[in-house]
C-alpha positions in Angstrom: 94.9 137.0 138.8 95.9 135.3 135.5 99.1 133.1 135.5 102.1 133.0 133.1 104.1 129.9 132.5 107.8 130.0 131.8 109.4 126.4 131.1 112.9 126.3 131.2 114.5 124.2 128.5 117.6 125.2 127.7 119.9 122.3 128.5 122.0 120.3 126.1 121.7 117.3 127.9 124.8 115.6 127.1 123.9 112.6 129.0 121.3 111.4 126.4 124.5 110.7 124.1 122.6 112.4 120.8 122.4 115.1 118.7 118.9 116.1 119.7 118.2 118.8 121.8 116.7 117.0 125.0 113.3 118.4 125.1 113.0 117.3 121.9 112.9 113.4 122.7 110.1 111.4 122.5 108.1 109.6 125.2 105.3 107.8 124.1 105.3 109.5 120.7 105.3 113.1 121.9 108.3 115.2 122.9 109.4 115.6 126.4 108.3 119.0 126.0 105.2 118.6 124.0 103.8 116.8 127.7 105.0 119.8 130.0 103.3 122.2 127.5 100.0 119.9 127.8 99.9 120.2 131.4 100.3 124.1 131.4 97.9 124.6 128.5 95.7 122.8 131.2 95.3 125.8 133.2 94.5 128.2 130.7 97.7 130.5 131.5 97.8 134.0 130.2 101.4 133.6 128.5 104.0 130.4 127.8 107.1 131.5 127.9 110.0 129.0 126.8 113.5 129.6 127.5 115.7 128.2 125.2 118.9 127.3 124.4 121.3 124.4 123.2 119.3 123.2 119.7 117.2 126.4 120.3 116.2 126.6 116.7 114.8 123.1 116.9 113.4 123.3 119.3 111.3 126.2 118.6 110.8 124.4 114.8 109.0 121.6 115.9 106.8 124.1 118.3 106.2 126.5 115.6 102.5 126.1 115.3 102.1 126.9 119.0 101.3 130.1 120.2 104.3 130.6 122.8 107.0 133.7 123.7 110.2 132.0 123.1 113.2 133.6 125.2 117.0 133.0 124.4 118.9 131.9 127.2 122.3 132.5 125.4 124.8 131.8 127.9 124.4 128.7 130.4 124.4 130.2 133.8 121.8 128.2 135.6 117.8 128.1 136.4 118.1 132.0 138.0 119.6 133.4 135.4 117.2 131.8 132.5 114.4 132.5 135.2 115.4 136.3 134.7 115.6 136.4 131.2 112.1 135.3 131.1 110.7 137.6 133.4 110.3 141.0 131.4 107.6 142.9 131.0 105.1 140.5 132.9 102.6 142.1 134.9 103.3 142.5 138.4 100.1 141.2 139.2 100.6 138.0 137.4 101.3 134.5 139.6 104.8 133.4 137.7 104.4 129.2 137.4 107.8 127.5 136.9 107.9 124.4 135.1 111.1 122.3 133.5 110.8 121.3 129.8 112.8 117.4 131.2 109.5 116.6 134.1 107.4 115.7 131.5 104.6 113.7 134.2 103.7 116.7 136.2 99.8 116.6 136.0 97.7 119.8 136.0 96.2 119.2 139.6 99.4 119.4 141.2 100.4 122.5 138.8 96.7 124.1 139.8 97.5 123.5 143.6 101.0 125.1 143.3 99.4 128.3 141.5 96.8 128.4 144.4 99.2 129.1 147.0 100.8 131.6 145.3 97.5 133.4 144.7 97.4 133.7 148.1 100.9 135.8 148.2 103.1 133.2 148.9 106.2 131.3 147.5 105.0 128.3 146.7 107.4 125.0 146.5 106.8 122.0 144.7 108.7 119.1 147.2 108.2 115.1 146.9 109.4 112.2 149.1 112.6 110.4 147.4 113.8 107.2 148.6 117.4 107.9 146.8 117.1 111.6 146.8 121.0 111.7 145.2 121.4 114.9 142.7 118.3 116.4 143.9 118.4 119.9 146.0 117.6 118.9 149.7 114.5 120.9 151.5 115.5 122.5 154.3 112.8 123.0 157.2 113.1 124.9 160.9 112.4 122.8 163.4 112.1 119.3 161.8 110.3 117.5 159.2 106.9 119.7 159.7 108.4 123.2 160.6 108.7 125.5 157.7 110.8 125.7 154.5 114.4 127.9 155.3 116.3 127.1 152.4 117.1 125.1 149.8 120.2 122.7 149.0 121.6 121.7 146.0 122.9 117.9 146.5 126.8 118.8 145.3 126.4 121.8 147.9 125.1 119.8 150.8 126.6 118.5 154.3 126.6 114.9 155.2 123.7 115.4 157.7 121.9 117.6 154.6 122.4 115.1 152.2 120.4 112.4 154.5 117.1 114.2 154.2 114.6 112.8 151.7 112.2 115.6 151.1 113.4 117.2 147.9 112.8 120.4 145.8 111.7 119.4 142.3 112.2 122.7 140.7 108.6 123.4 140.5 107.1 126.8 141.6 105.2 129.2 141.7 105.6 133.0 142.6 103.4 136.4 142.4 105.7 138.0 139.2 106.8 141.1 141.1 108.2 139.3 144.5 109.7 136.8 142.2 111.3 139.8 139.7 113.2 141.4 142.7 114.0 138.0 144.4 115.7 136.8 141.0 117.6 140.2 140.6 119.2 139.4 144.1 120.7 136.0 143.2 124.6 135.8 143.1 126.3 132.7 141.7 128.5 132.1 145.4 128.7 128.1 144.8 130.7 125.4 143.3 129.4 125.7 140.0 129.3 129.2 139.8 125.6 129.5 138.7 122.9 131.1 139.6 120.0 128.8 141.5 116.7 129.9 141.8 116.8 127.4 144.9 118.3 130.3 146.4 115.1 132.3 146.7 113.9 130.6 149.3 116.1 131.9 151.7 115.8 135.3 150.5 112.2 134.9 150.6 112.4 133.9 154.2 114.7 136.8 155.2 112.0 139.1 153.2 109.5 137.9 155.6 107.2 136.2 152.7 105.3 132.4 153.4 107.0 129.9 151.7 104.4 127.2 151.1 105.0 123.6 150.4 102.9 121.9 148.0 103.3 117.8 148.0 104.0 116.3 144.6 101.2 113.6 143.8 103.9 111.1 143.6 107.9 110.4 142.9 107.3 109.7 139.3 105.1 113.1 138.6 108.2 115.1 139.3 111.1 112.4 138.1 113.3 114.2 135.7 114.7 113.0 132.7 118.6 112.9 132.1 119.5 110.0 130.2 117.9 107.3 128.0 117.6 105.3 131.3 115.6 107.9 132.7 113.7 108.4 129.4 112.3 104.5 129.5 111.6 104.8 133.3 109.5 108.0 132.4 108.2 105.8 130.2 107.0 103.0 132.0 105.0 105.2 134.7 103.2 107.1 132.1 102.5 103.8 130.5 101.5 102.7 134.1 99.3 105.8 134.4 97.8 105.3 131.1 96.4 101.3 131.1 95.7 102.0 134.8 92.8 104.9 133.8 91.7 102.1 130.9 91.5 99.4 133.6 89.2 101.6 136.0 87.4 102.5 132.5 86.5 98.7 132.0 88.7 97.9 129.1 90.5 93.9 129.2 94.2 94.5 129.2 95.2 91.1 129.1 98.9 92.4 129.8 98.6 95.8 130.7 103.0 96.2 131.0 102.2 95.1 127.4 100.9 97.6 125.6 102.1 101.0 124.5 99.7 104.4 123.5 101.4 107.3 121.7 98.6 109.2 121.8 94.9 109.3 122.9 93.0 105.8 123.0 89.4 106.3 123.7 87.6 103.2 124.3 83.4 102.0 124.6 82.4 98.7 126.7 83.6 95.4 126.9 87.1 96.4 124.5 89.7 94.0 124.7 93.5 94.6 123.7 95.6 91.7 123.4 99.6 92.1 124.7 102.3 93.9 122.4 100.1 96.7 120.7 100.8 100.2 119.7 98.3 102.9 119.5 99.3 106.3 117.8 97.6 109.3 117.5 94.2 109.5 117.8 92.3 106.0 118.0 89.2 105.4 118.9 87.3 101.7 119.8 83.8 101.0 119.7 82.2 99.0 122.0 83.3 95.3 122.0 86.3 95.8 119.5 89.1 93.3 119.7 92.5 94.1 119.3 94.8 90.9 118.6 98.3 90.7 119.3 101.3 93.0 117.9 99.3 95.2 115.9 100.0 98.4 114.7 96.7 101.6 114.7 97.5 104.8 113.9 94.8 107.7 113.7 91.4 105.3 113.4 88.5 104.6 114.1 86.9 101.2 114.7 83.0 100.7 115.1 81.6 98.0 117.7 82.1 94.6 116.9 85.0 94.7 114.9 88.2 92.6 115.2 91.7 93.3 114.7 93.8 89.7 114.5 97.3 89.7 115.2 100.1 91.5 113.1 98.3 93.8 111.3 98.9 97.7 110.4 96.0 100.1 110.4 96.8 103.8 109.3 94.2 106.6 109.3 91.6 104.5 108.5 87.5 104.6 109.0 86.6 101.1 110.3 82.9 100.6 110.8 81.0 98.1 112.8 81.6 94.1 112.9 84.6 94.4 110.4 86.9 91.3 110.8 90.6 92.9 109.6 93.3 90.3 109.6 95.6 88.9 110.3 98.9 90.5 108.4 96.2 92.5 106.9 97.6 96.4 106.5 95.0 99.2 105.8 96.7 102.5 104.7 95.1 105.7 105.2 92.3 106.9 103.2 90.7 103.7 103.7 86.5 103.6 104.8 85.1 100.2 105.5 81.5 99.9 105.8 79.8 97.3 108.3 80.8 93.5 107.9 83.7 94.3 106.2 86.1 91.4 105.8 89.8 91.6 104.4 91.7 88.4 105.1 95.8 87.9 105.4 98.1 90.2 103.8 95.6 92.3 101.7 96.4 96.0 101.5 94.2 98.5 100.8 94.8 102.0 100.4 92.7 105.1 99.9 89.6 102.9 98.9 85.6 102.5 100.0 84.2 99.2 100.5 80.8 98.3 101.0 78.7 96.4 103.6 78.9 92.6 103.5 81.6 92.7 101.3 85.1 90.4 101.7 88.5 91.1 100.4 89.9 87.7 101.9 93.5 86.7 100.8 96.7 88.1 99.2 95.1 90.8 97.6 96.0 95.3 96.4 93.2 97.3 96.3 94.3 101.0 95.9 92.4 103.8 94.7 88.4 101.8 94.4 85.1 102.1 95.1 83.9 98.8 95.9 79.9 98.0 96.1 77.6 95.4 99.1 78.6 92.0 98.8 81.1 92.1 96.5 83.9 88.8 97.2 87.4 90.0 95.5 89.2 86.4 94.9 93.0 85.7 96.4 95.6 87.3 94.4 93.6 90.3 92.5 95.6 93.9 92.2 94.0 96.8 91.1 96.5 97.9 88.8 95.8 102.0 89.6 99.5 103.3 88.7 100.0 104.1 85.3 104.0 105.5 86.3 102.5 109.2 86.5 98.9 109.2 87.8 96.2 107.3 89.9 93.0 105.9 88.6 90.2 104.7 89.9 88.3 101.4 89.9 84.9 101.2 90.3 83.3 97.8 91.2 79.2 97.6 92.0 77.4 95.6 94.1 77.1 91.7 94.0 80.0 91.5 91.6 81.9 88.1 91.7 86.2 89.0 91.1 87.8 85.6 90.7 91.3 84.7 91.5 94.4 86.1 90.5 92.8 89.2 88.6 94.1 92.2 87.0 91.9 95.2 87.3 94.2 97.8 85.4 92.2 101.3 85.7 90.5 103.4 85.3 88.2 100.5 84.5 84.9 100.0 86.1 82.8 96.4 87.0 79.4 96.5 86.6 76.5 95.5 89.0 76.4 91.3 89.5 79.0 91.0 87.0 81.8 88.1 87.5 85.5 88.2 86.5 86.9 84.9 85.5 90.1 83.7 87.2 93.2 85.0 85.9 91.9 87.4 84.0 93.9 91.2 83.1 90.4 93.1 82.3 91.1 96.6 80.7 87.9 97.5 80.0 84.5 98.0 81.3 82.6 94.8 82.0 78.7 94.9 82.0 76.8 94.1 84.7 75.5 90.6 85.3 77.4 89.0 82.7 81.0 87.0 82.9 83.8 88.6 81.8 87.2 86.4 81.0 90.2 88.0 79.7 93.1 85.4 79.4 95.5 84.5 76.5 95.4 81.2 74.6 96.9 78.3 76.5 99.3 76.0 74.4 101.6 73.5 75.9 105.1 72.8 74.0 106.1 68.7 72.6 109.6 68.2 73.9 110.3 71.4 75.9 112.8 70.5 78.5 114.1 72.2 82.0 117.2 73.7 81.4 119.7 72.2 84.2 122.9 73.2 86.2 126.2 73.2 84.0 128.5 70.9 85.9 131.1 73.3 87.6 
């Protein structure tokens, strides 16, 4: 029995205060959206539907690449009505799973759970446990807290005595397609917001004689919707929770774990530790013993075993390889391979360059577009000039080669084998291998020269 998906994400979500459609906001780098998607692609689902709406066209932009049936909810009239515009021509055989584009923690277990039940020809309910269950729809049960669900009731909706029970409905079910098709047609929008819930199924299921099942929620936070930029940070800070807590069981040192923040995937070998006040983006991964100093910046990388990060520095897309010592205030920009025992000191930038093994880039230094050999030591201050105001060239320096300080390297210009670059020197040309180059003008000094100094106002 396969399973189609339809999110529902059609809100404007006025209370986020911004232009942006809601789905569309980011927690931990990704949109709200993009998570819900990554728990439904989870179970392999025959179709993802997504209603849409408010910012529709944005929405369905930044999802372009994704292979999804997008449905226009056109007029706001509430989860039933979007539900039924999403619900033609799937098969009757199919288990309907609904999910909310704003619940962006749900985790596939939960979602495979919910499906199960309704496998077995059942309405099945996704309910959690709220301390302050205030705005959500109250569960409604015969007989007490263990007999079975009867209905379902929205909070503005609810009696006193209704709006003192605890269990909620999280929106969350699941539903073979054609009970749920002529449960949806049935809905009428007899409340004070004139809407149509899909809450209101239960009961008609009920009254149809079909098992409604409930299936616990993991936890509050899986289900915790998002609203507001409040909400948004307190999303937030339990995926961040659920995040440094799989690290921690992994055997990574977190030496704050409320301190850290991953927008992305952070894979990590033995013994890593990750000073507080990092952010991980993308896809990074850490080889064994890897050391990450304090508010650093890694985006898209990879770091071989051994190698240090010291604080304040900015790694983009770059291929770090084993025992490399980056750092600190160091930035490496993508297109960037370091081979093994690769040193580059404080605020040296390097861009879509190779360096060798055993090779050190130490202080106040541009390298951009170069091929640099083993054991080569690039003095403080040196710029490969690779920018001519239209193209890029490249510099080539080979293995052994000494650059001293302050040095000009304006390409395409290429160092030979053991060769050494006197301070200070602009070299233009190709220097041999083994020999000392020294490019500098003639120094004079001036009799008599004087500082100019301030006219007196």
């Amino acid at each position: 029995m396969a399973t189609t998906v339809v999110i529902l994400a059609a809100g404007q979500g006025k209370r986020m205060r911004s232009s942006l459609p809601k789905v569309l906001h980011p927690l931990a780098g990704r949109p709200l959206l993009e998570h819900v998607l990554a728990a439904a692609g989870a179970l392999k689902p025959r179709e993802i539907r997504v209603v849409h709406g408010h910012g529709g066209e944005r929405v369905k932009e930044a999802f372009g690449s994704r292979a999804l049936t997008w449905v226009h909810q056109a007029e706001q009239r509430g989860t039933g009505h979007a539900v039924r515009q999403a619900l033609a021509r799937i098969p009757a055989r199919d288990v309907v799973l609904v999910l909310y584009g704003d619940v962006p923690l749900i985790q596939p277990e939960t979602l495979r759970r919910l499906v199960a039940r309704a496998r077995a020809g059942q309405l099945a309910v996704l309910t959690a446990e709220f301390a302050d269950p205030a705005g959500y729809g109250r569960i409604i049960r015969s007989g007490g807290k263990r007999g079975g669900i009867v209905a379902i009731v929205e909070d503005r909706d609810a009696t006193p005595a209704q709006r003192a029970i605890h269990e909620i409905n999280t929106g969350l079910l699941a539903c073979p397609a054609a009970a749920l098709s002529r449960m949806v047609r049935r809905l009428r929008a007899d409340n004070a917001q004139k809407e149509y819930y899909l809450t209101d199924i239960i009961a008609l299921a009920v009254r149809d004689g079909m098992g409604v099942a409930a299936v616990a929620a993991g936890s509050a936070a899986e289900v915790m919707g998002v609203n507001d930029k409040a909400q948004l940070a307190e999303a937030g800070r339990h995926l961040r929770q659920r995040i440094t807590g799989e690290l921690l069981q992994a055997g990574v040192t977190l030496i704050d774990p409320e301190r850290i923040d991953i927008h992305g995937s952070l894979r990590c070998g033995r013994d890593v530790t990750i000073y507080p006040n990092v952010l991980f983006e993308g896809d990074v991964s850490l080889g064994d013993g890897v050391v990450v100093e304090p508010f650093s910046r890694i985006r898209n990388a990879r770091l071989g075993a051994g190698t240090v990060v010291h604080s304040h520095c900015v790694i983009e897309a770059g291929d770090i390889g084993r025992d490399c010592e980056i750092g600190p205030y160091a930035r490496v920009r993508p297109g960037v391979v370091l081979a093994g025992d690769v040193k580059l000191g404080n605020f040296v930038e390097v861009k879509k360059s190779a360096i060798g093994l055993h090779s050190k880039v130490n202080h106040l230094t541009y390298i951009g577009d170069a091929t640099i050999g083993e054991r080569v030591n690039v003095g403080a201050g040196t710029i490969t000039c690779n920018y001519d105001g239209a193209n890029k060239h490249q510099t080539v320096i080979g293995d052994r080669a000494f650059i001293g300080s302050g040095v000009e390297l304006v390409a395409p210009v290429t160092i030979g084998a053991g060769a050494t670059i006197g301070a200070g020197s602009t070299i233009s040309k190709d220097a041999p291998p083994g020999e000392l180059t020294v490019a500098r003008s003639k120094q004079i000094s001036i009799p008599g020269w004087k500082r100019p100094v301030k006219t007196p106002k």
